[in-house]
C-alpha positions, 0 to 999 in steps of 0.5 A: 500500500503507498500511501504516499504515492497515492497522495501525490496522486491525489494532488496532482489530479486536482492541480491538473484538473483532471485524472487524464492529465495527472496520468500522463505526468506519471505515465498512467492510464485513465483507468489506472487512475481512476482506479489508484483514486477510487482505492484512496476513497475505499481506504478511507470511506469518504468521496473525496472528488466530484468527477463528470466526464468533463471536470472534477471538484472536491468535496468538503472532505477532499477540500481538507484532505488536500490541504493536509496532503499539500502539507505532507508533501511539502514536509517530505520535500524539506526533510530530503533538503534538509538531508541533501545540504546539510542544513537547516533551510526551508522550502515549499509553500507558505501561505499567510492571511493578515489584517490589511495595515499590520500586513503591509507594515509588520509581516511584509518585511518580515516575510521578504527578510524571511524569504531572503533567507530562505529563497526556496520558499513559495510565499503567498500574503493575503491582506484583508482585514475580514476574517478567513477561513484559515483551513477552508482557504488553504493559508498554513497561517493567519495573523489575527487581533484578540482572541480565538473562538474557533476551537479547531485552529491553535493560537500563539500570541506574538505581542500584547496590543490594545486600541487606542482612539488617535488623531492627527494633531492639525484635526484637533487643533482644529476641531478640539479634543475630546475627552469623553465618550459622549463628545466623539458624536460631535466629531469627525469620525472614521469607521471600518466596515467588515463584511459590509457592516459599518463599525460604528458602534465603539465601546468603552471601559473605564475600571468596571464601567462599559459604555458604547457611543453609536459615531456618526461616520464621516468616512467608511472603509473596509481597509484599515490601511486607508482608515490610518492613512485618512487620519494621518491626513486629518480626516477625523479620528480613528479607531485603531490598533496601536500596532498599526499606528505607533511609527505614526505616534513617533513621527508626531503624525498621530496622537492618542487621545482618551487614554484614560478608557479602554476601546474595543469594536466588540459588544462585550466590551474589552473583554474580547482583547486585542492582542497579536496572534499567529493562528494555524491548523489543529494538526499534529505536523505543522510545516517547519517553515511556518515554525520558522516563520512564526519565531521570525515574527515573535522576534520582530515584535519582542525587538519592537515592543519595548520602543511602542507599548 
C-alpha cells in the first residue's frame, strides 16, 4: 500500500484538473487512475472528488484532505533538503492571511527578510482585514487581533496590543479634543466596515464601567490601511490598533487621545482583547517553515515592543 504515492496522486489530479492529465505526468492510464483514486476513497470511506466526464471538484472532505496532503508533501520535500545540504533551510509553500495595515507594515518585511533567507520558499500574503477561513482557504497561517473562538485552529500570541482612539494633531487643533465618550458624536469620525457592516458602534471601559457611543461616520472603509492613512491626513479620528499606528505616534503624525478608557469594536466590551496572534491548523505536523516563520515574527515584535507599548 503507498500511501504516499497515492497522495501525490491525489494532488496532482486536482492541480491538473483532471485524472487524464495527472496520468500522463506519471505515465498512467485513465483507468489506472481512476482506479489508484477510487482505492484512496475505499481506504478511507469518504468521496473525496466530484468527477463528470468533463471536470472534477472536491468535496468538503477532499477540500481538507488536500490541504493536509499539500502539507505532507511539502514536509517530505524539506526533510530530503534538509538531508541533501546539510542544513537547516526551508522550502515549499507558505501561505499567510493578515489584517490589511499590520500586513503591509509588520509581516511584509518580515516575510521578504524571511524569504531572503530562505529563497526556496513559495510565499503567498493575503491582506484583508475580514476574517478567513484559515483551513477552508488553504493559508498554513493567519495573523489575527484578540482572541480565538474557533476551537479547531491553535493560537500563539506574538505581542500584547490594545486600541487606542488617535488623531492627527492639525484635526484637533482644529476641531478640539475630546475627552469623553459622549463628545466623539460631535466629531469627525472614521469607521471600518467588515463584511459590509459599518463599525460604528465603539465601546468603552473605564475600571468596571462599559459604555458604547453609536459615531456618526464621516468616512467608511473596509481597509484599515486607508482608515490610518485618512487620519494621518486629518480626516477625523480613528479607531485603531496601536500596532498599526505607533511609527505614526513617533513621527508626531498621530496622537492618542482618551487614554484614560479602554476601546474595543466588540459588544462585550474589552473583554474580547486585542492582542497579536499567529493562528494555524489543529494538526499534529505543522510545516517547519511556518515554525520558522512564526519565531521570525515573535522576534520582530519582542525587538519592537519595548520602543511602542
Amino acid at each position: 500500500m503507498d500511501k504516499l504515492g497515492d497522495i501525490d496522486l491525489f494532488v496532482r489530479v486536482i492541480k491538473s484538473q483532471g485524472l487524464a492529465a495527472a496520468g500522463r505526468e506519471v505515465g498512467l492510464s485513465p483507468a489506472r487512475m481512476t482506479a489508484r483514486i477510487n482505492g484512496l476513497e475505499e481506504r478511507y470511506g469518504v468521496r473525496l472528488l466530484n468527477r463528470t466526464t468533463r471536470q472534477i471538484s472536491l468535496t468538503d472532505e477532499g477540500r481538507e484532505f488536500y490541504v493536509a496532503c499539500e502539507r505532507i508533501l511539502a514536509e517530505v520535500e524539506q526533510a530530503e533538503t534538509s538531508l541533501q545540504r546539510g542544513q537547516t533551510s526551508f522550502s515549499g509553500a507558505l501561505r499567510i492571511t493578515a489584517p490589511s495595515d499590520l500586513g503591509q507594515q509588520h509581516i511584509a518585511p518580515v516575510l521578504s527578510t524571511f524569504v531572503d533567507k530562505h529563497p526556496s520558499i513559495k510565499p503567498y500574503l493575503y491582506l484583508s482585514d475580514s476574517v478567513t477561513d484559515l483551513i477552508g482557504d488553504g493559508f498554513d497561517l493567519g495573523i489575527r487581533f484578540g482572541t480565538l473562538e474557533d476551537s479547531t485552529l491553535i493560537a500563539r500570541k506574538l505581542t500584547s496590543n490594545r486600541r487606542v482612539l488617535c488623531a492627527s494633531p492639525n484635526y484637533l487643533k482644529r476641531k478640539g479634543i475630546p475627552v469623553t465618550p459622549e463628545e466623539l458624536v460631535h466629531h469627525d469620525c472614521l469607521s471600518m466596515v467588515r463584511m459590509t457592516e459599518p463599525l460604528t458602534t465603539w465601546y468603552f471601559q473605564q475600571k468596571n464601567e462599559k459604555k458604547s457611543i453609536v459615531i456618526k461616520a464621516s468616512r467608511a472603509s473596509n481597509d484599515g490601511a486607508l482608515i490610518r492613512r485618512w487620519a494621518v491626513e486629518g480626516a477625523g479620528i480613528a479607531l485603531k490598533s496601536y500596532w498599526d499606528i505607533a511609527d505614526d505616534i513617533k513621527a508626531k503624525h498621530l496622537v492618542t487621545i482618551m487614554d484614560n478608557y479602554q476601546h474595543d469594536f466588540n459588544r462585550t466590551g474589552t473583554c474580547h482583547g486585542a492582542d497579536l496572534h499567529a493562528i494555524y491548523p489543529n494538526r499534529q505536523f505543522i510545516p517547519q517553515r511556518t515554525i520558522a516563520f512564526i519565531n521570525a515574527l515573535t522576534s520582530h515584535f519582542t525587538s519592537m515592543a519595548s520602543n511602542t507599548l
